[in-house]
N, C-alpha and C positions, 0 to 999 in steps of 0.2 A: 312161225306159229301165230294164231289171233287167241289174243288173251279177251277172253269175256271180261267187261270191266264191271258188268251188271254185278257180279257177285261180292258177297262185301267179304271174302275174305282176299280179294284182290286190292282193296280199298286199304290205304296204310293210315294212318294216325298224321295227321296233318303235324308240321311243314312238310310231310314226304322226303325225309332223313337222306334217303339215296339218289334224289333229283339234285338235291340244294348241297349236297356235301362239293371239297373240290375232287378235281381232277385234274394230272397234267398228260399233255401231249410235246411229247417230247422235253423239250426245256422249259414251255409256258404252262404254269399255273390258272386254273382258271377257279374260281370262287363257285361251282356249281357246274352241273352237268347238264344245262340246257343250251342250245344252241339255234340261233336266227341263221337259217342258209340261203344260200344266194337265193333269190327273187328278181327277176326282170321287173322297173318301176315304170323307164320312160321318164323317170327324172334328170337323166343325163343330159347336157349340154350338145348340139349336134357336134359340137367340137371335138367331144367326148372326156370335157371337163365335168369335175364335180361341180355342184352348183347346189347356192345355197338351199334349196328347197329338199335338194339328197340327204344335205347335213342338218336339216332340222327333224326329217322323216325318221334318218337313224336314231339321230340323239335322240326323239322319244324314245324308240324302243329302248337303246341301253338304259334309260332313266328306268326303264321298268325290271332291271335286274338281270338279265340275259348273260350268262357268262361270256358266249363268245357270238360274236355278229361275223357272218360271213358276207361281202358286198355281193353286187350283183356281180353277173359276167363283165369282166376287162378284157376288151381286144389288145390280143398283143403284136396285133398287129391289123392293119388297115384293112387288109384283104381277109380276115377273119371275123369281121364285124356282122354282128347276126340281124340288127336291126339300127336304125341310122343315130339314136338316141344311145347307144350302148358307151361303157366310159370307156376310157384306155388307159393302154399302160404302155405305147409301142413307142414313148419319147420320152425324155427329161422335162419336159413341158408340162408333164403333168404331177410330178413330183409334191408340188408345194399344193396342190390342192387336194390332194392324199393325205398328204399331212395334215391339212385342217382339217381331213373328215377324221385321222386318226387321233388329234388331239382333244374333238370333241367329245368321241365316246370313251376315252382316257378320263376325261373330266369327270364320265359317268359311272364309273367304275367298271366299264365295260373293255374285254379287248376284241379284235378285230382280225380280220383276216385277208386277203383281196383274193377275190376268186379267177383265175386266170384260163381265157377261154380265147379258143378258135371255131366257126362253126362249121368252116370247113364246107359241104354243100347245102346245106340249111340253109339258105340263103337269099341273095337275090343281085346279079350284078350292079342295078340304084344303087344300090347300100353298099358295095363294098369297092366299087369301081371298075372291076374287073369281073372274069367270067369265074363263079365260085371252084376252089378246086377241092381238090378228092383223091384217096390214095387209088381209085380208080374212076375210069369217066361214066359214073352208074349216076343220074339224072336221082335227085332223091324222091320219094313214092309220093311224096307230101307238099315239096316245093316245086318240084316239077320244072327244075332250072337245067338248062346243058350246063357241067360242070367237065374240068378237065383233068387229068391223071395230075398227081407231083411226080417230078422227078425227082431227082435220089441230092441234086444242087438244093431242088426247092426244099426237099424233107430235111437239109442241114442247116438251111435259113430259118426255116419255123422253132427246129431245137433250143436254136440261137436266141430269138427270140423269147420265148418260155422262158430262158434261163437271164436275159436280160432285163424283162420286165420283171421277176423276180427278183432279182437283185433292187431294181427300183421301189418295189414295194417294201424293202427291209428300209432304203433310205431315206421312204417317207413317215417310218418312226410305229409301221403296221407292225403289231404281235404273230405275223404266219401267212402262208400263200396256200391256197389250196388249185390243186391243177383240175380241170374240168374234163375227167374223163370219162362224162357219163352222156346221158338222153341222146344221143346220135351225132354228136356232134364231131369235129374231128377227129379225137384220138379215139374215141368211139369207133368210128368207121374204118381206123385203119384197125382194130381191136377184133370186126367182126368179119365172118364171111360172106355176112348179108352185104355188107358194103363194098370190102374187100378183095380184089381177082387179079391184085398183082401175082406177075409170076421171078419177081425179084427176091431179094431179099428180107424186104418188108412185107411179103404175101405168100398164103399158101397152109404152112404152119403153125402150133401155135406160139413156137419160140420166134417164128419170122412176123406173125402180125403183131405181135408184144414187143418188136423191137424196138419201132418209133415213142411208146410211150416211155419203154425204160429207160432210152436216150435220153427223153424229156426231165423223166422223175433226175436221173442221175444229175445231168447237165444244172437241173435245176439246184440240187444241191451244192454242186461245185461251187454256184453263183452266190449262194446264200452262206455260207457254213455249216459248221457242224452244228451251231446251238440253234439256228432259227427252222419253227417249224413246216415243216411240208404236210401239206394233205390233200389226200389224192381221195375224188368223187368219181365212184364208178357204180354203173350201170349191173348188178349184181348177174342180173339177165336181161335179156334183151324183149322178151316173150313176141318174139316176131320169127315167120316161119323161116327156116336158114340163118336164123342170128344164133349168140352162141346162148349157151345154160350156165346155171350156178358152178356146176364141173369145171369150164373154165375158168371163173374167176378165183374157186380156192386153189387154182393151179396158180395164177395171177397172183394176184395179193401179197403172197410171201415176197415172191421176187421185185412186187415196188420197195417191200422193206429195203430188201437186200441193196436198191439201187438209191435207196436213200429215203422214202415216207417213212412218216412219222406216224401217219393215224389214216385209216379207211373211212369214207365217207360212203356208205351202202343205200344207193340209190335204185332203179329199176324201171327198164322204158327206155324206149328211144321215139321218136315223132310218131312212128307208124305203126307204135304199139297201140290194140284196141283197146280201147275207152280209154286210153290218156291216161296210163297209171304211173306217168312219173308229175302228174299233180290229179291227182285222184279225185273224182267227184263223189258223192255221197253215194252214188251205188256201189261203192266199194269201201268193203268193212274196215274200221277202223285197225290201225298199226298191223292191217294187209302184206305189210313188207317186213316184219320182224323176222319170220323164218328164214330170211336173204341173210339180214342181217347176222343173225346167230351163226349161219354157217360159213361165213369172212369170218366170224371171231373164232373160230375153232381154228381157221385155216394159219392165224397172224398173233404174233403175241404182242401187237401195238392195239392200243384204243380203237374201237370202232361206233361210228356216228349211225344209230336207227332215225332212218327220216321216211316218211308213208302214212299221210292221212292219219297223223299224233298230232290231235289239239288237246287233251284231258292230260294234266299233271299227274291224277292218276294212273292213266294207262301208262305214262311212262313209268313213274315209278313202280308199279308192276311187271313192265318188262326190264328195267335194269333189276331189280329182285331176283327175275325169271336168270339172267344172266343171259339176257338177247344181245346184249351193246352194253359200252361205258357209257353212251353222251347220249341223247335224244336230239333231234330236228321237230321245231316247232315252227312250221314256215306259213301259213295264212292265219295262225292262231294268232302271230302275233301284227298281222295288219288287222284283222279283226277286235283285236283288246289289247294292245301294249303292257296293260297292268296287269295281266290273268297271273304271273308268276307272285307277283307283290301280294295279288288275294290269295292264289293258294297256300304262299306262306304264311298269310295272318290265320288261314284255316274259314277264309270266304269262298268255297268252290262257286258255291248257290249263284255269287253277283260276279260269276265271269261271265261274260258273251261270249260263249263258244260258236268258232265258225262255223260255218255251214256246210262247207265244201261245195257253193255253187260253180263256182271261179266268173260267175258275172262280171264281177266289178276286177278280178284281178287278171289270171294271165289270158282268157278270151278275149277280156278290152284290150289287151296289149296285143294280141295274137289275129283277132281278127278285126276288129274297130281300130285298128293302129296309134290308140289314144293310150296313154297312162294312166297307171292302175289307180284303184282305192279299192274300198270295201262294201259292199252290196247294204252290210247294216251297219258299218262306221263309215257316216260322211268324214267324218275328221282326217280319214287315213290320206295321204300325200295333202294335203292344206297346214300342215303343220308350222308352216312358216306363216301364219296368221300370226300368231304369238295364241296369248293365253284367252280365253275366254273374259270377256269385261260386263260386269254388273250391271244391269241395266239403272240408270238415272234419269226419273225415278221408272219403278219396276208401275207395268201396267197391267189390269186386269184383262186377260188375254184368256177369249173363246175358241177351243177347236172342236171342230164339228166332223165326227168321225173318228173311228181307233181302228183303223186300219192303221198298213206301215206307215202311209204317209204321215197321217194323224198322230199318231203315238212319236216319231220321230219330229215332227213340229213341236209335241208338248215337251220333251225329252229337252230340244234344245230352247227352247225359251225356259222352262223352269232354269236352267243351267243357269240363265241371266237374272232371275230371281224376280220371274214374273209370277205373277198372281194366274195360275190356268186351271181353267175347266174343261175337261174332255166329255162331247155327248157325242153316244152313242145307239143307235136306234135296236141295234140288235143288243141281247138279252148278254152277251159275251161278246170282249174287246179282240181285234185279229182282221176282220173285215175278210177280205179275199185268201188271209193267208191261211184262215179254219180250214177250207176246203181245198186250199191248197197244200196242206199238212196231212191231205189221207193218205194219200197215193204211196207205195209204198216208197221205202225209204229216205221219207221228207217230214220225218218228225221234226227235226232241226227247225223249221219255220216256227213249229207253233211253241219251240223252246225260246226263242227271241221274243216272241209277241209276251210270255210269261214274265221271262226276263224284263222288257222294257215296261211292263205293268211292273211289277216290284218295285224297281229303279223309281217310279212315278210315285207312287204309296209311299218308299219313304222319305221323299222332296215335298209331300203333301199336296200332292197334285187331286181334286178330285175329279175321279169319272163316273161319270151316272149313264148308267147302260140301261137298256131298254126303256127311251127316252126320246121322244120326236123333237125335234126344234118346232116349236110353235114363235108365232109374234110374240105371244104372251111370254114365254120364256125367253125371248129374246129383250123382252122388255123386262124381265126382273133378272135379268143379269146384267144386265146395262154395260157390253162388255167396252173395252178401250180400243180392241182389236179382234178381228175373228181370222182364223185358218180355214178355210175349207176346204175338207177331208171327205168328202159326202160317197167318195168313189165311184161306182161304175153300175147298169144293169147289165144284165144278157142280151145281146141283140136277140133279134126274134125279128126274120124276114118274112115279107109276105107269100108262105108257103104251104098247098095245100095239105090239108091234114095235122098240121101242126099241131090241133088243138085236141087232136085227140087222147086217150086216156093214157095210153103206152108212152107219150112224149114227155119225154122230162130232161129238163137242165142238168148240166155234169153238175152244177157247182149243188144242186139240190140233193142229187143223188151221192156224192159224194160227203155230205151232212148226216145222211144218214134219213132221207126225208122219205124215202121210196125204196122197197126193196129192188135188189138188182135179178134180173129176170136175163134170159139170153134165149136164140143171139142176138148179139146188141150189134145194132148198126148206130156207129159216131156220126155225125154232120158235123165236120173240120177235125180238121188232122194239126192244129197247131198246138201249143205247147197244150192246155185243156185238156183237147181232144186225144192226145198220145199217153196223157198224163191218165185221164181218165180209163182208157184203154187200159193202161199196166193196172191200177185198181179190181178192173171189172177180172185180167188175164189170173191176176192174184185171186179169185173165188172162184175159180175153173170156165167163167162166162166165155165163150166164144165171140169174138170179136171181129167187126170190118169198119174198118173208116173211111169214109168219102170226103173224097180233097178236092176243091176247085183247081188250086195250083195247078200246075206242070212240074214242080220240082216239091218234095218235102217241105214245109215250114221249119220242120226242127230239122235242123245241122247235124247229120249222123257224124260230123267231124269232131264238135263238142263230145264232154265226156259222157253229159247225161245225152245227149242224141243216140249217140251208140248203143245205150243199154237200153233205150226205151226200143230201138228200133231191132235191134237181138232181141228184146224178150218177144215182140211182135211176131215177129218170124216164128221161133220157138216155137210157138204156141199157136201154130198153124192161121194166125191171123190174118188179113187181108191190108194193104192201104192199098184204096183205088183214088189215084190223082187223074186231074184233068177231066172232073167228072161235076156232073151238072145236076143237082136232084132236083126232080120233078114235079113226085108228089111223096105222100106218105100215106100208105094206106094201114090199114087194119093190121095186118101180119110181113108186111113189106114195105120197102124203100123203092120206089123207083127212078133212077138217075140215068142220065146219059151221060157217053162217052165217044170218043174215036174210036171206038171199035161198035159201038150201036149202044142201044137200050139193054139197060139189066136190070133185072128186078132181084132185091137182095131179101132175102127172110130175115125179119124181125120181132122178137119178142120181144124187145126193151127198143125202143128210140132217141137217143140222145143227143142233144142239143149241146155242141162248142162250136157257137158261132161267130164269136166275139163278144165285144161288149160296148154299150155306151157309155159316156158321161154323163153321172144323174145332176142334170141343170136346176132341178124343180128351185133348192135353195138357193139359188144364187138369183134366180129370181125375183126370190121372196126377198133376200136380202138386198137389192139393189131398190126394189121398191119402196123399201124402208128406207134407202139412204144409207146403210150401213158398211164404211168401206169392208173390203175384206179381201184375201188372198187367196185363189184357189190353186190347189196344191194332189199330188199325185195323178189317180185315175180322174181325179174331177175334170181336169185338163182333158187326160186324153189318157184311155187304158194301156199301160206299159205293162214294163216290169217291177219287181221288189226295188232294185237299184234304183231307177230313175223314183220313186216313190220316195224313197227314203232321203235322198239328195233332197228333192225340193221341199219336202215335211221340214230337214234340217236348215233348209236357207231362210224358207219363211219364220220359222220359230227364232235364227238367230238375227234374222234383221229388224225384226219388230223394237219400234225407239230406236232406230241406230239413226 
């Protein structure tokens, strides 16, 4: 079910009595029902050691009150390794650095759990050494590796395994193991019939594809005892076409009890489910997966964990009321804001930074950019081994020039250091690119952060003066010590006939609210703007075609928001014509060329996403004064929110270093 969290009789009486009371799972006691689940960081060691930067990432979180941390995926074995950074647990070698990540978050009041994974064809032979294997030789939809069957030898090595690295995580002083049998990963794949076409024993049925994992859960137990907790992450459905349904897993479920779990971990998705709903982007509604959730709990009389696009402590407490789940999964809420539980217990909803659900900075950078994660609006996320923030001596009267992301996150981190800052802004309201990138449907979240870091700013005493030019003059009565600039970006505008006439209008204007929207509308560029603006225009019934110079899409239909922008497109009988050349613009048309000849498109509306520049003006002005200064965000070069926010936060925290 989705619980409407708008309604205030969903809204409980702050600390949320039913998030923050305990629970146990199994024999462990936990102080509270919220829960940090695994997360791929890229903090690992390629060794597949913990390394200090793991153990200072975690310790914040536990300092922020999290009952239970679950780590990232642990290969437990070499040839299971999903990506070259991942930790292990396939030796005693790693034992003692287990331990120091378990005794750190011990210190926090926090316990722990090590999440135990094989990826099985997810893969890639680089990474793992070998040719990925598979309970059969089905190449995955997504990695697109020849992968090779197990034999019935290898399927009693891996059990072994599982239940050895298990044993290793109880005697690194860890609170619980949880087995990863969820997003398509090995026990996944022998799990389903999408993966699945043994015709042994381990395939076919659903008691012969459930075998390998019950071998797992049991074996696992044997290795552990009766008191240490097991928990098992599954995939509640798979929603891929020939994968299995909720039907099998309340079949499932009971029988991991039977073979020894402790507690369900109610997950959904596998790689080549559409739009990515096992880390769900914002076009998909908030605690999405509770209904999964509810119907494991009916099936199991142990705990079950709701995890699915839950960052608001109310919505969980809402659905533990509802009786959806025992525990909640808060999994980018809290790379997003580590404290959001500390504020909602003080009854501070207002001053959390709720995530966003872009996944920019978290599992896309890991996923596709092969870098390690952070947070698109917390630079601090993985840096945590900086130490603490240091007061500036002495603090300096520091100008930023612009409130956009970059800008506001420049002023965010220099006030931190207990600088003197003033933020100017030219427009009438603080947000810069993110206003109009805040229309488009389902991307409120942007101009909730811009709000959010205005507050944050007002009560550190920061002033911003909005609608407000930088002049010499005012740069001479503010006599600053240091300037940031934030000045951002224009709209390119190529030299294109007809451009100038009256139907032609910029997305980022139209989306303002500056011109009514007319149709059909022909886009000039198809990248994020231009798709973005598209679902806007799709959302007031406008008829839509976008003209792409590329050869291939700009936006990634592989990403989560790719997907939806490029489904509603479709839906909505809309056009992208890539490989295409526009010509001119006339009166009631677009005319562009392509490989297949000239077309001429009908237009009532013309809109302009054609990129952007860097507005240089002040930076000239300021060089000619002699004034040093830092230029920061789009002033550089038009990105994205991520790279915006990164360098607002370097410059604001190096100033006096």
């Amino acid at each position: 079910m989705t619980i409407d969290i708008s309604r205030k009789d969903n809204y409980m009486p702050e600390p949320y009595p039913r998030l923050f009371s305990p629970v146990v799972i199994g024999r462990m006691e936990l102080k509270n029902r919220a829960v940090m689940p695994a997360m791929g960081t890229g903090y690992g060691g390629r060794d597949g050691q913990v390394t200090d930067r793991l153990v200072a990432y975690l310790k914040r979180r536990a300092a922020g009150g999290v009952g239970l941390i679950i780590t990232e995926v642990c290969a437990i074995d070499r040839r299971g390794k999903g990506f070259p950074s991942e930790l292990g647990l396939w030796g005693d070698e790693f034992i003692e650095g287990f331990a120091r990540l378990a005794d750190t978050i011990h210190a926090e009041g926090g316990k722990v759990a090590a999440q135990l994974h094989h990826a099985g064809r997810e893969t890639f032979k680089a990474v793992t050494g070998a040719v990925p294997e598979a309970p059969s030789a089905l190449p995955s939809v997504i990695m697109r590796q020849p992968c090779e069957a197990m034999s019935r030898e290898r399927i009693g090595e891996v059990v072994v395994a599982f239940a050895a690295a298990a044993g290793r995580t109880k005697a690194a002083g860890l609170d619980a193991v949880e087995i990863h049998g969820a997003h398509g990963y090995l026990l996944n794949q022998f799990l389903s019939p999408f993966s699945n076409q043994r015709v042994d024993e381990y395939g076919g049925s659903d008691e012969n594809r459930a075998r390998f994992v019950i071998e797992i859960v049991r074996a696992t137990r044997a290795a552990v005892g009766p008191d240490f907790p097991v928990i098992v992450r599954l995939s509640a459905e798979e929603v891929v076409a020939g994968g299995y349904a909720i039907d099998f897993t309340r079949w499932l479920a009971p029988r991991l009890i039977a073979a020894g779990a402790d507690a369900i971990h109610a997950s959904v998705g596998v790689y080549s489910t559409p739009g990515n709903l096992s880390i769900a982007g914002f076009d998909t509604e908030p605690g999405f997966n509770l209904g999964r959730a509810r119907a494991l709990k009916e099936a199991v009389s142990v705990p079950v964990i709701a995890v699915g696009r839950i960052h608001d402590p109310a919505l969980a407490e809402a659905a533990l009321e509802a009786g959806d789940c025992d525990l909640v999964s808060f999994g980018r809420q809290h790379l997003c804001d580590p404290d959001f539980l500390v504020k909602a217990k003080r009854g501070e909803r207002d001053r959390i930074r709720f995530c966003l659900a872009c996944n920019q900075g978290c599992i896309e950078r890991l996923s596709f950019e092969m870098r390690s994660i952070t947070c698109s609006i917390n630079p601090e996320c993985g840096q945590e081994n900086r130490g603490e923030t240091i007061s500036a001596e002495p603090p300096k009267k520091v100008l930023v020039i612009g409130a956009g992301p970059a800008g506001l996150a420049a002023a965010l981190a220099s006030s931190a250091r207990g600088h003197q800052v003033t933020v100017v802004e030219r427009e009438a309201e603080v947000g810069g690119q993110l206003r109009p990138a805040s229309r488009p449907p389902r991307k409120e979240g942007y101009l909730a952060w811009v709000k959010w870091a205005e507050r944050e700013l007002f009560e550190r005493g920061v002033t911003i003066l909005t609608a407000t030019d930088v002049t010499k003059e005012l740069l001479a009565s503010q006599r600053p010590e240091a300037v940031i600039l934030a000045s951002g970006a224009h709209p390119a505008s190529p030299a294109l006939p007809g451009l100038d006439l009256p139907h032609v209008v910029d997305a980022r204007d139209l989306l303002l609210g500056r011109f009514e929207p007319a149709g059909p509308a022909v886009i000039l560029g198809a990248g994020h703007v231009g798709m973005e603006t598209a679902d806007w225009l799709i959302a007031r019934g406008i008829a839509v075609t976008l003209v792409e110079l590329k050869k291939l899409p700009p936006v990634n239909a592989m990403t989560a928001r790719g997907y939806w922008l490029h489904r509603r497109l479709k839906k909505s009988g809309g056009e992208l014509i890539l490989g295409a050349s526009v010509l001119r613009v006339e009166l009631d048309a677009v005319v562009c060329a392509t490989d297949a000849g000239e077309r001429r498109l009908s237009a009532g509306m013309v809109v302009k996403a054609l990129g952007a520049a860097p507005e240089t003006g002040l930076a000239i002005t300021l060089t000619e004064l002699g004034i040093p200064f830092v230029a920061v965000g789009d002033a550089v070069s038009p990105r994205r929110i991520l790279e915006a926010v990164q360098e607002g936060d370097k410059a604001g925290r190096e100033i006096g270093s």
